[in-house]
C-alpha positions in Angstrom: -16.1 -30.2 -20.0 -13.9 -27.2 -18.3 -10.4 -27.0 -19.7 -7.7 -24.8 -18.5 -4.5 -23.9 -20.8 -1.2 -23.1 -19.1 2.8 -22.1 -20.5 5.1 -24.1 -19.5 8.0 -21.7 -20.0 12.1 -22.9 -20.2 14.5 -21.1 -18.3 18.2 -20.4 -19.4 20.9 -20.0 -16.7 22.7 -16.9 -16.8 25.4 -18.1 -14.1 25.5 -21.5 -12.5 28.0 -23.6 -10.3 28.3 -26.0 -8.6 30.2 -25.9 -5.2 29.9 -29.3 -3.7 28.7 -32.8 -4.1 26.3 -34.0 -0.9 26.4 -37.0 0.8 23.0 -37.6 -0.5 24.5 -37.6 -3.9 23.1 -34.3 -5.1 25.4 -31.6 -5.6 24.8 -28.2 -3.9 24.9 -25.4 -6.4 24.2 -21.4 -7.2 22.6 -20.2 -10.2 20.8 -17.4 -11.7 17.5 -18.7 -13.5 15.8 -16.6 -15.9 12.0 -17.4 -17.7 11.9 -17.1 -21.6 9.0 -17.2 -23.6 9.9 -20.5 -25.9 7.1 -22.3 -24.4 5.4 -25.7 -24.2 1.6 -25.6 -24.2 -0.5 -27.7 -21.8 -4.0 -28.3 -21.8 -5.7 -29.6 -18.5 -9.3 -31.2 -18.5 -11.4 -33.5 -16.0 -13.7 -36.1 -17.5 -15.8 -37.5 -14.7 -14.8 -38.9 -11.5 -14.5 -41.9 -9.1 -11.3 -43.2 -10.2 -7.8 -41.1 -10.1 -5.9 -41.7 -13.1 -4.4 -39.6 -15.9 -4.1 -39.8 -19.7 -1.5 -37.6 -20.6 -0.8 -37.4 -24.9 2.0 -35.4 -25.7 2.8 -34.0 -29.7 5.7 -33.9 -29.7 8.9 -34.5 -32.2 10.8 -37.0 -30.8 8.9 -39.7 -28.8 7.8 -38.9 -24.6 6.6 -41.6 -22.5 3.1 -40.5 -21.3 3.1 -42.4 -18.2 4.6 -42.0 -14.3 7.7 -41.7 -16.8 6.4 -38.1 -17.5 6.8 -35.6 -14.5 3.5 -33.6 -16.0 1.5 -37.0 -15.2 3.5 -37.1 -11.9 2.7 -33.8 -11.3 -1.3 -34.2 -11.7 -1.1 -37.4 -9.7 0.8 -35.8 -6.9 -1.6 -32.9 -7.3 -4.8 -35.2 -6.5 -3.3 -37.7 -3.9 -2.6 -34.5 -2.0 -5.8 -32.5 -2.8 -7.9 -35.6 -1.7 -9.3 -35.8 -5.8 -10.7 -39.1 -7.5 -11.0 -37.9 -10.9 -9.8 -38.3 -14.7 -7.3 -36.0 -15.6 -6.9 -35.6 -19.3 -3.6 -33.5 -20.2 -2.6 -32.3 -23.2 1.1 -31.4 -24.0 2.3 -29.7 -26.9 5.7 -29.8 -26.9 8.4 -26.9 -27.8 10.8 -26.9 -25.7 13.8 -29.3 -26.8 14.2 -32.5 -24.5 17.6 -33.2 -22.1 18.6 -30.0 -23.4 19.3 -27.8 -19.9 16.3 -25.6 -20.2 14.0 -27.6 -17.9 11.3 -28.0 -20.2 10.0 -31.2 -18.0 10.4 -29.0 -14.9 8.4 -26.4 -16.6 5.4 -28.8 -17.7 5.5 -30.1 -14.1 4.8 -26.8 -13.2 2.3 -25.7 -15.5 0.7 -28.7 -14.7 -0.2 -28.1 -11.1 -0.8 -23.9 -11.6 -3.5 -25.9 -14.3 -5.1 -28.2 -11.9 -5.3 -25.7 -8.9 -7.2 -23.5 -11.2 -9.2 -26.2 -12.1 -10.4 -27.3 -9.0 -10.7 -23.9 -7.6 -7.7 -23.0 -6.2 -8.0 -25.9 -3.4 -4.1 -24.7 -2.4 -2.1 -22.2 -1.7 1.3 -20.9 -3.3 3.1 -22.2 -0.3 1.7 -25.8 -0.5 2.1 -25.3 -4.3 5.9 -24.4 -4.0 6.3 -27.6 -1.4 4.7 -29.8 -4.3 7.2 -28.3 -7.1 10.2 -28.8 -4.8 9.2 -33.1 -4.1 9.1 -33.4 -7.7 12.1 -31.9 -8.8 14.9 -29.2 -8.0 14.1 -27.0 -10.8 10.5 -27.1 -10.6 9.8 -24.5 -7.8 11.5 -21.6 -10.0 8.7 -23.3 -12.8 6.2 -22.6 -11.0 7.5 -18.8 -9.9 9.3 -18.0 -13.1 11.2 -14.8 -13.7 14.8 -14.3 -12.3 15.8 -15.9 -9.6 18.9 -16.9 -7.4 19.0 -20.3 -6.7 21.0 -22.5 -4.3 20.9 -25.7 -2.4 19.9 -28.5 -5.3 18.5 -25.1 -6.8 15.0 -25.7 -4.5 15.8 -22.2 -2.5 14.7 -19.8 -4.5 15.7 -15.8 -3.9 13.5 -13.4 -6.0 15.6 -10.9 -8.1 14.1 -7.4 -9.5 12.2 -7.8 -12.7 12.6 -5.9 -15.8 15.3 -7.7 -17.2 14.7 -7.7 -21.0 16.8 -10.2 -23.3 16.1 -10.6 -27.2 17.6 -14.5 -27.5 18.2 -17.1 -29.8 18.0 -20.7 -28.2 19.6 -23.4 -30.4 20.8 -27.2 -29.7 22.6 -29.3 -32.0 21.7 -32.8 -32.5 23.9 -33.9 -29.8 22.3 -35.4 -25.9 23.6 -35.2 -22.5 22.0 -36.4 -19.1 22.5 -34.3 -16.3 23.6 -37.6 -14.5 26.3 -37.7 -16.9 27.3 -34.0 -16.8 27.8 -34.8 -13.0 29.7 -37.2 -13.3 32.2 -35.6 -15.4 32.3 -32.7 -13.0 32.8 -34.6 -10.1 35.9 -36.5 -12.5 37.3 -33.0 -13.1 37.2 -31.4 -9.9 38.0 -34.7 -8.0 34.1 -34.6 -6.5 34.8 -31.4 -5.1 37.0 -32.3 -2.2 39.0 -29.4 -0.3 38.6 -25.7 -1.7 36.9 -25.2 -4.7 37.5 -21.8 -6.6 33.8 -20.2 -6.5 33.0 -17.5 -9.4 31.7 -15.0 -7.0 32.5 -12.0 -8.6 30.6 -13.0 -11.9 27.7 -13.8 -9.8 27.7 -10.6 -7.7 28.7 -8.6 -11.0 25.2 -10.4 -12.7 23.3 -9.6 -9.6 24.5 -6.0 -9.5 24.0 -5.4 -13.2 20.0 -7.3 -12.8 19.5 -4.6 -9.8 20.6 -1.7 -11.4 19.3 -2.6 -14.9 23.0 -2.4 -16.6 24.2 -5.1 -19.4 24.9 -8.9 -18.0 26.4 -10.1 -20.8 30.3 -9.6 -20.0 29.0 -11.7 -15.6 27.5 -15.0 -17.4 29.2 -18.3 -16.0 28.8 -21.8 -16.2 30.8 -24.5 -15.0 29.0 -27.4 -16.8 30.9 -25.7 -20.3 33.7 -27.0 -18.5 32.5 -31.3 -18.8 30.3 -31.0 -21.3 31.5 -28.4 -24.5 34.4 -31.3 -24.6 32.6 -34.1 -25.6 29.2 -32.3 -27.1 31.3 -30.4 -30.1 27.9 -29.1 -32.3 27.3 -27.1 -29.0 30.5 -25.6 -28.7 30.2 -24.4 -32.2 26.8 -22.9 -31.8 28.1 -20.6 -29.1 31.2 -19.6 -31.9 28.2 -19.5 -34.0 26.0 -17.6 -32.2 28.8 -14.8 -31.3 29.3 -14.6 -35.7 25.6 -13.8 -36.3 25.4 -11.4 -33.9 25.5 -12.1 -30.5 26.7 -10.1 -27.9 27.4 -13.0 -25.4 26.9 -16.6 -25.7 26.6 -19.5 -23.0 25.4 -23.0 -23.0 22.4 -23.7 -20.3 22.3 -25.9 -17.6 24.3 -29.5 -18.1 23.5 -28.5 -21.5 24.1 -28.7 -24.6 21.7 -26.2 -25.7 23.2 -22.8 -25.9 21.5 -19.2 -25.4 22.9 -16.2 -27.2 22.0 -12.7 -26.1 21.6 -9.9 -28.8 21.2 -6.8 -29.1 17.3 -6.5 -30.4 14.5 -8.6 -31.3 15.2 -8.5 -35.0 18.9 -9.4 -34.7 17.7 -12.4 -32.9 15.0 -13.6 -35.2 17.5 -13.1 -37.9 20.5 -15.5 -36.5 17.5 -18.0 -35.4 16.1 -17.9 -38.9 20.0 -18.4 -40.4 20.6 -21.3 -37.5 17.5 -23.2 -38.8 18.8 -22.8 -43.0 21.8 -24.6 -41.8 19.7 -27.7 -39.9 20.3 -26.8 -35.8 17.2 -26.5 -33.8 16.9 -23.0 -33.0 14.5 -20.8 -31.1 14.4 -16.8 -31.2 12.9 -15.9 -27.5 12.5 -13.3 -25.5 12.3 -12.9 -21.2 9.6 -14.3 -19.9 
């Protein structure tokens, strides 16, 4: 039986706002995505044909539903109902990446999921249909499927390719604390009265970050994020990490998407794997990582 392995990588944001809520409800933002190597591990294998279905089992530490609930078995569905496949998918997820914790891990399995079944039927698409997949089943999931460092706008689907080459040692930590992007909305959309009239933009962060990726300078003194301003408040562990993070060693520290993990940036490898190792003695989930 052929089985294909694939990383699903998580992505911090290195800047992110948001500059309007739609009248579709979705809020139109900018960001700065960047790949790291704290991975999930997914395992792709067909066992006979003539019905379309998918068994997806996940280890994991906290509980996943392994149904349509699961975007990686959405992802292999989609895959086949597009593809024209009656088959048995089995998928196996080995799971890494911290869950509802802004670093896209279920983006990032969606997206390993279909770079693992076009390989294993051949390549049947191309990166363009591909990329139209990613963006149906989720905003984040087209930078998945590219990874990298990327600018990102609309509902983050529209995706500018940045230089590579930009090299971050990281430490990735979450306290015990959840927060659903829903929710981190909402409380934007409470503080900044759901965006109606002019809404300050950080611009000069983002063109300082996008300067500094070009020329290969430090981006530690352009990160941004306006989610820090809803959710820090009410998700206290991760505003101590990033107070945390900046005593063991880091250079900069910023919380990822709506959060509440938080990314610090050092200044080598060793430093990192040092503050992760100290993180862990004192009970917070933490990652060291590098770019990915």
């Amino acid at each position: 039986m052929k089985a294909v392995k694939e990383l699903a990588r998580a992505k911090i944001n290195l800047y992110l706002d948001v500059l309007s809520k739609r009248e579709d409800g979705f809020h139109d933002i900018k960001t700065v995505m960047h790949t790291t190597t704290l991975s999930d591990e997914i395992t792709l294998s067909q066992n006979g044909t003539g019905k379309r279905c998918v068994r997806l089992v996940a280890d994991a530490e906290r509980w996943l539903p392994t149904d349509q609930r699961n975007i990686a078995y959405t992802a292999a569905m989609l895959y086949m109902e597009r593809a024209g496949i009656d088959a048995e998918i089995h998928i196996r997820l080995k799971k890494k990446i911290p869950v509802a914790a802004g670093l896209a891990g279920g983006s990032a399995d969606a997206a390993a999921v279909l770079r693992g079944m076009n390989r294993l039927f051949g390549r049947l698409m191309s990166d363009k249909l591909l990329l139209s997949l990613a963006a149906e089943l989720g905003s984040d999931v087209p930078f998945c499927l590219l990874g990298g460092t990327a600018l990102c706008y609309g509902r983050g689907e529209r995706i500018e390719r940045l230089p590579e080459g930009l090299s971050l040692s990281l430490v990735i930590a979450v306290a015990n604390e959840f927060v659903s992007t829903p929710t981190a909305y909402s409380e934007l959309d409470r503080l900044y009265s759901d965006f109606s009239g002019k809404i300050e933009e950080h611009a000069s962060e983002l063109d300082s970050l996008i300067s500094a990726i070009r020329t290969g300078a430090s981006v530690e003194e352009c990160l941004y994020n306006i989610f820090e301003d809803a959710v820090l408040p009410q998700c206290r562990g991760a505003a101590r990490l990033k107070t945390r993070l900046i005593e063991l060693g880091a250079s900069a520290a910023l919380m990822s998407g709506s959060g509440p993990s938080v990314f610090g940036i050092f200044p080598s490898d060793a430093l990192a794997d040092a503050a992760a190792e100290a993180l862990r003695a004192e009970g917070v989930v933490a990652h060291s990582a590098k770019s990915g």
